[in-house]
N, C-alpha and C positions, 0 to 999 in steps of 0.2 A: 237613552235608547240606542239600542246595539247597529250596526249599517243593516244587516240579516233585518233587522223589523223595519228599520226605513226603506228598504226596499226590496221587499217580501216576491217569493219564485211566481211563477204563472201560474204553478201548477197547484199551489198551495190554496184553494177557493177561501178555505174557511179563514184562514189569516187575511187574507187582503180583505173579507167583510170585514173584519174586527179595527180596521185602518181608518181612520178619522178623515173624512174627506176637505182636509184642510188645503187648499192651494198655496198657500203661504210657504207651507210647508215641503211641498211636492216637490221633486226635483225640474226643472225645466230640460226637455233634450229639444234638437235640433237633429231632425234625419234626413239626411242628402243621398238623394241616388234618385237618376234619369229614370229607372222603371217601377214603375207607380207601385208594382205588388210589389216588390219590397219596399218601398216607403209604409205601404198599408200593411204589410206584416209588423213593421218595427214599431207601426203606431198601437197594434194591437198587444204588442206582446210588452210596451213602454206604455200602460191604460192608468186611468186614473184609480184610485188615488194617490198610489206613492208617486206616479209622473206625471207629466204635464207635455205630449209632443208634439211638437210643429214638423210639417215637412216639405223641405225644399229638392227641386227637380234637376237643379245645377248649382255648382258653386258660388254665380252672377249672384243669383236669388239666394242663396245661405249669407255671403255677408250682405245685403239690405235687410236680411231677419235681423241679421246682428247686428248692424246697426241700427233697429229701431226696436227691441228689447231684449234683454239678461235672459241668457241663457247660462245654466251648468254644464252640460256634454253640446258634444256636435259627435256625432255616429255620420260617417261619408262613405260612401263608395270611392272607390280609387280612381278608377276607369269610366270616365263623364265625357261626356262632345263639349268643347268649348273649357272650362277652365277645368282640370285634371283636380282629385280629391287631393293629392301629391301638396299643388300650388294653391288648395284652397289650404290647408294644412300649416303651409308656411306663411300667409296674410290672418290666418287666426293668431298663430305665435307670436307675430308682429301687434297685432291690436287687442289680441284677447288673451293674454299670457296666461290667466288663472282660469280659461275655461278647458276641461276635459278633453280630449280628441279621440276617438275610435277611426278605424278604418273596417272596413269591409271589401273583402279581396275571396276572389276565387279562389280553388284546388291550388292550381296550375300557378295561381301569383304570390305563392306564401314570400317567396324570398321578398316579393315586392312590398309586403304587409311589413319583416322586419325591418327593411328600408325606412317605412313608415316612421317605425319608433327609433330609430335612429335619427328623426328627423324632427323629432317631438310628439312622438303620436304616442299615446298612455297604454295602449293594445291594439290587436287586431282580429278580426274576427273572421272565419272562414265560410261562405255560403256554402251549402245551403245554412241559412241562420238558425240555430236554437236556442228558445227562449231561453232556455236556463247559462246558457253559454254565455247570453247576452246581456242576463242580468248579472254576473257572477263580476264579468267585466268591467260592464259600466261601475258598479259597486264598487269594486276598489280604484277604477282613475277618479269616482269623486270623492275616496277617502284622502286618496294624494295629492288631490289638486286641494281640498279644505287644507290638509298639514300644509301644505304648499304657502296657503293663506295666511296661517297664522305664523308660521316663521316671517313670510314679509309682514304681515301688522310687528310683529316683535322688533323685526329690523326696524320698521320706520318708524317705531317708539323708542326704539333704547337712546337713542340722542337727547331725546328731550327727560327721558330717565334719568340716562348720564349727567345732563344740566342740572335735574331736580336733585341727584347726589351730591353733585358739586356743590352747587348753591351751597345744600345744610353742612357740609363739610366747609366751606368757606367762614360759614359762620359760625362752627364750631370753632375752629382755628382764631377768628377776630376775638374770640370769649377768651381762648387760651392767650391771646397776645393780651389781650387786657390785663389776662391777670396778670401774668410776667409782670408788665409796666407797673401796676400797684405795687408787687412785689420791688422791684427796683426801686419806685418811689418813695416805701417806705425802707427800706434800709437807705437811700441815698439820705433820708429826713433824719433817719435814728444816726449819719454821722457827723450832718450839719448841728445838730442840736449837743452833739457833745463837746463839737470845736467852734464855740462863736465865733473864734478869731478868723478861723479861716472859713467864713459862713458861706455858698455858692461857690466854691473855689471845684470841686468835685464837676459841675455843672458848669463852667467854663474850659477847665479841660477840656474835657468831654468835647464840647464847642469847639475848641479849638483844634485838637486832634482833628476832628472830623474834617476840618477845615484844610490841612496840611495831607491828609488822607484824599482827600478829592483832586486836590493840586497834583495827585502822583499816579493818580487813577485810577484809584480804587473801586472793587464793582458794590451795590448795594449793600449783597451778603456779606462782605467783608466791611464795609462802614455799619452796620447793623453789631455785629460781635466786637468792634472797634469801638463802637459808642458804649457799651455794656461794659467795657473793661475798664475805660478812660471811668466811666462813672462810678464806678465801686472801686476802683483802685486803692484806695484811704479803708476799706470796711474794717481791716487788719486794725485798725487804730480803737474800737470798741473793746480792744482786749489791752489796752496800753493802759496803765494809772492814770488820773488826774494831776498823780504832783507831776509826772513827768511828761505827760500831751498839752498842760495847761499851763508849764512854766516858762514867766515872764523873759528869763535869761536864757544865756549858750546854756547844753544841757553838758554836765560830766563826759567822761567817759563809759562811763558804765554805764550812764541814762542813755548816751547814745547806743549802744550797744544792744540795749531796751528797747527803745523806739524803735529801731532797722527788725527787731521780729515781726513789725505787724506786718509786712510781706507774706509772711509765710504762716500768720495767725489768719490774715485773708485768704490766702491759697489752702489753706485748711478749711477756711466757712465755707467757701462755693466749688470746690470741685467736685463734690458729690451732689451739687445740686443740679439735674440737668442738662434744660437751656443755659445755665450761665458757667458749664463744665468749659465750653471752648474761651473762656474769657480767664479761664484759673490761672495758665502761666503769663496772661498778661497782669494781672495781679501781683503772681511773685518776683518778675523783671523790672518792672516800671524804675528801680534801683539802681538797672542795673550799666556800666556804662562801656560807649564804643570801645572804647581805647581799652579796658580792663579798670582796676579797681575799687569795681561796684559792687552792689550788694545784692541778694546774700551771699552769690554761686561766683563771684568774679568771674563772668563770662565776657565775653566778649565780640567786636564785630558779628558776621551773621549769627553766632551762638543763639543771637538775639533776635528776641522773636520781630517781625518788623512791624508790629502793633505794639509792643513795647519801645521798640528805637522812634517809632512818633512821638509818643505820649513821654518820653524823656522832651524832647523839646519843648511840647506846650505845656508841663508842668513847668518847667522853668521858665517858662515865661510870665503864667499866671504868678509864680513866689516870686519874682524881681518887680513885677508891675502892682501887686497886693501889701497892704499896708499890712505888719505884724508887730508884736509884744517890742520885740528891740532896735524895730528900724520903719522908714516911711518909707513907700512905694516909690519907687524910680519909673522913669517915662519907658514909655514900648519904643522908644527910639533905644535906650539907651539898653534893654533889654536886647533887640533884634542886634546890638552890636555884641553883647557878650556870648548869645547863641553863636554870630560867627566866628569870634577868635577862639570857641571851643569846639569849632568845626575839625574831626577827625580823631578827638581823643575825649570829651564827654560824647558828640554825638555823633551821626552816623551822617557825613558829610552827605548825604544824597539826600537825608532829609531837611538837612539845615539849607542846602540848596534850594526844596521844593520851599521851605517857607520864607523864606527873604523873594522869592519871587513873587508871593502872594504881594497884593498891596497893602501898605501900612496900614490904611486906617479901618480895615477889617476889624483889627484887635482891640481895640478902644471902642467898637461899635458893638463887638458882640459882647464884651466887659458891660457896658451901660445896658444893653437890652436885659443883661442877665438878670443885674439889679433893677429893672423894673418888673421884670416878674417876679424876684421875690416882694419885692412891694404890693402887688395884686392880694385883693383879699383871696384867703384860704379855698373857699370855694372856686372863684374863678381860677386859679393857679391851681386847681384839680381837675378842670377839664383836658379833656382828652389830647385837643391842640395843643393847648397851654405843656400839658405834661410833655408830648412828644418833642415840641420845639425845646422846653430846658433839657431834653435828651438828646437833639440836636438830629433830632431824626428829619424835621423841616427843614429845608435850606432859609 
């Protein structure tokens, strides 16, 4: 229904019969002014059905209307004995923010009428009063004061909108994290399964990086793409032979030369894959070493990325302390001494630093927890904890 039929001219007879004498509906006004024949004009010319008007003689008595029921407009006179239409104007704005305000002002006080609306008042209206004048006005401050209304209902809902977006955006995200980790978990499985010998070796890195990573103060985000890279480091090795990933002995020359591709056979699998695009050149470094050397690119010092100059330490630490094909496992004592006499030329002395500072038997504790989750049956060693802890995402 258009405002024109909610609140139909005076002069219009036949349209206001056709008006459903609903009070619900009706608009509520409030008309203030000290001389009775205009309050009874404004009552006549605001009649029922489309209105509903009360009328107060001073502004005392207009707010104890409004504060003791909902009105839509207040129509006032400016010029009252005792509180001014001005001052009743400004304790409406104060307490009644979304109700309508008219004023009514003589000839002589127009400037005073704009004042008005400069003051919050929606219009002004000139005596002598005409009806149609009167409705045209009132009509539109109460289309402005309803817009008025529903921007503030909008306002005071989008917060809890914004939450309810949140929220399902949060748990879109926890579904996307999920998959990622299956996804890691099962290629971290497809490289255990192809190297018994070195079975959990992937998943102690990992561990352990994060561990020398924390020591140097590393923020979240960056232990999050630290742990991703320490744990697919080896994926390059799916593309190596079995005689030469699986042999007992030193390998050739040429097998060696063979085996130093799976670097860059890994940094081929995953830099086109997304999320684990920022973990690709720690893949193809992990080779590579402080001093020069290393594999593939002989790079060197900062050359190197510093999520690969970690993951050179705690990989050598897991191969010294891991029992393999042609030698037994040496203690993490005797490990933590060879990391520092290659302090400055395999590794990058500020990391070798951050981890001899660690305490020793961190390393021998996270070794043992490792292999007790792979000992956990299949299923529990799939739950979500279980997965994120051999990702070393739990402390």
């Amino acid at each position: 229904m258009g405002k024109t039929d909610q609140f139909p001219r005076l002069e219009n007879k036949s349209k206001m019969a056709e008006v459903p004498t609903d009070h619900q509906s009706a608009a509520r006004v409030l008309a203030v002014d000290d001389e009775a024949a205009a309050s009874r004009l404004l009552s006549l010319i605001l009649a029922a059905p489309a209105f509903r008007c009360t009328t107060a003689s001073n502004g005392e008595e207009a707010l104890v209307a409004l504060q003791r029921e909902h009105f839509d407009a207040v129509i006032s006179d400016l010029h009252m004995p005792g509180m001014s239409g001005m001052e009743l104007l400004t304790e409406v704005r104060r307490c009644h923010p979304h109700v309508a305000f008219l004023v009514t002002t003589g000839v002589d006080d127009v400037d005073v009428g704009v004042q008005a609306m400069r003051c919050g008042a929606d219009d002004y209206l000139v005596k002598p009063l005409r009806d149609s004048a009167v409705l045209a006005s009132l009509e539109s401050a109460l289309h402005k004061r309803q817009l008025e209304q529903q921007i503030e209902h909008y306002r005071q809902h989008l917060e809890e909108m914004v939450a309810e977006r949140t929220g399902q955006l949060q748990s879109a995200l926890q579904r996307i994290e999920r998959s990622y980790e299956d996804t890691l978990q099962a290629l971290g499985a497809a490289i255990d399964l192809r190297d018994d010998e070195t079975a959990g070796h992937s998943k102690r890195v990992c561990r352990y990086s994060l561990e020398i990573a924390r020591a140097m103060g590393w923020s979240d985000k960056q232990l999050e793409s630290l742990a991703r890279g320490a744990y697919l480091h080896d994926i390059g090795k799916l593309g190596i032979p079995d005689g030469i990933l699986l042999k007992p002995g030193p390998l050739t020359e040429d097998e060696r030369k063979l085996m130093q591709r799976h670097v860059q056979i890994g940094f081929d699998v995953v830099k086109d894959i997304p999320f684990l695009a920022d973990v690709a050149e720690i893949i193809l470094m992990h080779h590579e070493q402080y001093g020069g050397g290393g594999y593939p690119r002989g790079l060197k010092g900062e050359e190197i990325l510093p999520g690969a100059r970690i993951f050179a330490v705690a990989d050598t630490l897991d191969a010294i302390t891991s029992d393999r094909p042609y030698r037994r496992a040496s203690s993490f004592e005797s490990a933590r001494e060879t990391i520092r006499g290659l302090s400055g030329s395999q590794f990058d002395p500020q990391v070798v630093e951050a981890f001899l500072n660690i305490r020793e038997n961190i390393w021998p504790t996270i070794a043992r927890t490792q292999r007790q989750i792979a000992a956990l049956s299949p299923k529990l060693r799939e739950s979500g904890t279980i997965r994120r802890l051999s990702l070393g995402v739990i402390p």
